[in-house]
C-alpha positions as CSV (number, residue, x, y, z in Angstrom):
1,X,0.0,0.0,0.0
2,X,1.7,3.4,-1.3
3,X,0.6,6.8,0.9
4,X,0.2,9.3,-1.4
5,X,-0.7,13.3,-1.1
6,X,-3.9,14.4,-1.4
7,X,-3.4,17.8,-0.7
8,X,-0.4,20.1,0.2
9,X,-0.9,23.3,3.0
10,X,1.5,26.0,1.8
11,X,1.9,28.6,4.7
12,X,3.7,31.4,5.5
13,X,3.2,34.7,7.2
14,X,1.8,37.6,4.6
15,X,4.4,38.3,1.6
16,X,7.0,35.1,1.6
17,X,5.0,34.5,-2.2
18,X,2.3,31.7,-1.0
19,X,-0.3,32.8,-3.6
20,X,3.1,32.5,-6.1
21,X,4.9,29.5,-5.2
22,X,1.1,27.8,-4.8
23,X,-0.1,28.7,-8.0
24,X,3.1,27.2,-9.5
25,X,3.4,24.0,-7.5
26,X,-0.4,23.3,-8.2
27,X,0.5,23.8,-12.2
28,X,4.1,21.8,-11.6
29,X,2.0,18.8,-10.5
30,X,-0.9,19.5,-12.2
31,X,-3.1,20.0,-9.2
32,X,-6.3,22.4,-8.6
33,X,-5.5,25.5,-6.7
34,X,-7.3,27.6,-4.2
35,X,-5.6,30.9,-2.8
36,X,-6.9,30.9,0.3
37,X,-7.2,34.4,0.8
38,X,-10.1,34.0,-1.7
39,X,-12.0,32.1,1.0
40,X,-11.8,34.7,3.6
41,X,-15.4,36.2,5.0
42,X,-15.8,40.2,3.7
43,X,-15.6,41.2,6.9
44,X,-12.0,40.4,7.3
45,X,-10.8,41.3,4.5
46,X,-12.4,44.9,5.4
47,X,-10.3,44.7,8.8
48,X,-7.3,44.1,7.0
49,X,-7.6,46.6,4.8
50,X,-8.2,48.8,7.8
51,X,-4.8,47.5,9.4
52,X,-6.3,45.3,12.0
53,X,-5.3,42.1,12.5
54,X,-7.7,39.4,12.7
55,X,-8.2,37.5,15.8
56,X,-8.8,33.6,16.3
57,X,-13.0,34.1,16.0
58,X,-12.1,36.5,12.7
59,X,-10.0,33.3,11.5
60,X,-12.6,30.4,12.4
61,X,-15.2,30.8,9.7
62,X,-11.8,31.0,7.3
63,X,-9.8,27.9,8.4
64,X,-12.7,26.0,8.1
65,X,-13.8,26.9,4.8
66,X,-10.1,25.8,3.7
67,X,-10.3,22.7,5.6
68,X,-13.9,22.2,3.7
69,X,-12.2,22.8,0.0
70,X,-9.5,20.3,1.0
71,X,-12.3,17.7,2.4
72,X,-13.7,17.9,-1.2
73,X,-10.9,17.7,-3.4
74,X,-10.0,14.9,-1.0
75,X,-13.7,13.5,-1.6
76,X,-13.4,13.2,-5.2
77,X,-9.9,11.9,-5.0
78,X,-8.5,15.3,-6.9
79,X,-5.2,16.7,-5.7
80,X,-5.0,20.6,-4.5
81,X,-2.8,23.2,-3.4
82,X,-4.5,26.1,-1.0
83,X,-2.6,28.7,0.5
84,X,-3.3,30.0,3.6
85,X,-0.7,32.0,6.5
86,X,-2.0,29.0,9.0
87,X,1.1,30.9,11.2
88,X,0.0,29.1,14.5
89,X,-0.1,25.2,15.3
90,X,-4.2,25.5,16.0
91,X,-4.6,26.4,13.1
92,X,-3.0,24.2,11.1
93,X,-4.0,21.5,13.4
94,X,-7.9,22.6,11.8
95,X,-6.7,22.3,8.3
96,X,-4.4,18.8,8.3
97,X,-5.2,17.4,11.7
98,X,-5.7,13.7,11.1
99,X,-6.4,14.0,7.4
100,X,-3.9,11.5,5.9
101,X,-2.1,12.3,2.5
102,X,-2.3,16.4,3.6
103,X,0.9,17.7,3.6
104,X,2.0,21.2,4.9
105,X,4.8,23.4,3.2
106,X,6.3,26.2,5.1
107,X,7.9,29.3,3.2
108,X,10.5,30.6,5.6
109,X,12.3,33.9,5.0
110,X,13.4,36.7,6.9
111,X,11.2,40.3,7.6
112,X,13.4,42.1,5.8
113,X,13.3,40.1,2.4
114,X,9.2,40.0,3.3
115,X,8.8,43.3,3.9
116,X,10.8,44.6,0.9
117,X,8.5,42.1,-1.5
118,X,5.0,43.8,0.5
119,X,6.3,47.4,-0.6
120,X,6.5,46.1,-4.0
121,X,3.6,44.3,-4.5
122,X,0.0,46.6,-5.5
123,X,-3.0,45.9,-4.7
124,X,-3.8,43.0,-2.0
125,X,-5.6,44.0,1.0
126,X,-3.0,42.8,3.6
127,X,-1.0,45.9,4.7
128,X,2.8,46.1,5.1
129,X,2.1,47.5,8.5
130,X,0.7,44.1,9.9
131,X,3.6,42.2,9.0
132,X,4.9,42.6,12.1
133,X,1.5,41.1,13.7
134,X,2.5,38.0,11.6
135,X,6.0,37.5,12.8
136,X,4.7,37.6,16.3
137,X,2.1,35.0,15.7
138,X,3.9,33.0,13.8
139,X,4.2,29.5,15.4
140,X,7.2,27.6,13.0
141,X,6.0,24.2,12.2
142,X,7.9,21.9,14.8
143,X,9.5,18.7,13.4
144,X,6.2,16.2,14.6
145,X,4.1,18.4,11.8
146,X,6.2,16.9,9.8
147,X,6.5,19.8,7.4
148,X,8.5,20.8,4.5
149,X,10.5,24.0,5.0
150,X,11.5,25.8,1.8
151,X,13.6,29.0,2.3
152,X,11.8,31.6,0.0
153,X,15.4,33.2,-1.1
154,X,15.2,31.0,-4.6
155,X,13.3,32.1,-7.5
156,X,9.7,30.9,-8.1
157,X,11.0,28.0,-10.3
158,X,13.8,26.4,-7.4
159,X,11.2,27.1,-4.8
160,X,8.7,24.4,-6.2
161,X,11.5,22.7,-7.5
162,X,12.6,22.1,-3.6
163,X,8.8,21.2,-3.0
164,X,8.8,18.6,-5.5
165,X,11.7,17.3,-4.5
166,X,10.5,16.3,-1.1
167,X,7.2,15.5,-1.6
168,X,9.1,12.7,-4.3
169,X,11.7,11.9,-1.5
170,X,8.1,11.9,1.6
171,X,6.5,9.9,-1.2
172,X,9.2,7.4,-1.9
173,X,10.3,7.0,2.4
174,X,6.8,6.1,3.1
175,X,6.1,3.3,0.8
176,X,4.7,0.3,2.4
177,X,4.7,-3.1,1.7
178,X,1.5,-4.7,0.5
């Protein structure tokens, strides 16, 4: 019996190219996407645009709305990437939990390579001046998450080249036999 992936998380705080690095991997592997930030209630988005931060209750109609998209594709047997910041272990605890073949990606970098890429980028709601909120919140994946930690330094390409790479090398370690 093989284990395969069903799904893959990729997370990050705001800026470290999620919504890039997911759209590619999902077209790498020939996966549906979902940019999570599409699934987030109005009223959040309208607090982040107003430089709030959003709070576990403003999160919990969000989270699960992911972890209800991943369910389907799951359902149906059809691969996905979503994106989401999932920055602490609750959260992604509500997303993956005990759902087998889901597979989180972390995209690590530093605040200063962030920030610079949030006061280039126009248009998206999330202001540069909550990055710090992120970095406080953010809860690294710990090793029994078993996640795969990409450093965000690489170009688009390399980045989901690394990705591939270990979800081959996750895939090939956890073959069974029959």
């Amino acid at each position: 019996m093989r284990r395969h992936t069903d799904a893959a998380v990729v997370m990050g705080v705001s800026g470290s190219g999620k919504s890039t690095v997911g759209l590619a991997l999902a077209v790498r592997l020939g996966w549906l996407f979902e940019d999570g930030d599409a699934l987030h209630p109005s009223a959040n988005i309208a607090k982040m645009r107003a430089g709030q931060a959003l709070d576990d209750a403003d999160r919990a109609p969000w989270l699960a709305a992911i972890a209800a998209r991943i369910d389907a594709w799951r359902a149906v047997g059809t691969p996905g990437v979503v994106t989401c910041s999932a920055l602490k272990r609750r959260y992604r605890d509500a997303l993956i939990g005990e759902r087998d073949g889901v597979r989180l990606i972390y995209l690590a970098g530093e605040p200063q390579l962030i920030a610079g890429r949030i006061a280039d980028r126009q248009g998206h709601f999330m202001p540069a001046s909550l990055l710090q909120s992120q970095f406080a919140a953010l809860e690294p994946p710990a090793a029994e998450e078993d996640p795969i930690i990409v450093s965000i330094k690489g170009t688009v390409v390399e980045i989901v080249e690394d990705i591939v790479t270990a979800l081959s090398r996750r895939r090939a370690s956890m073959m069974v036999p029959a």
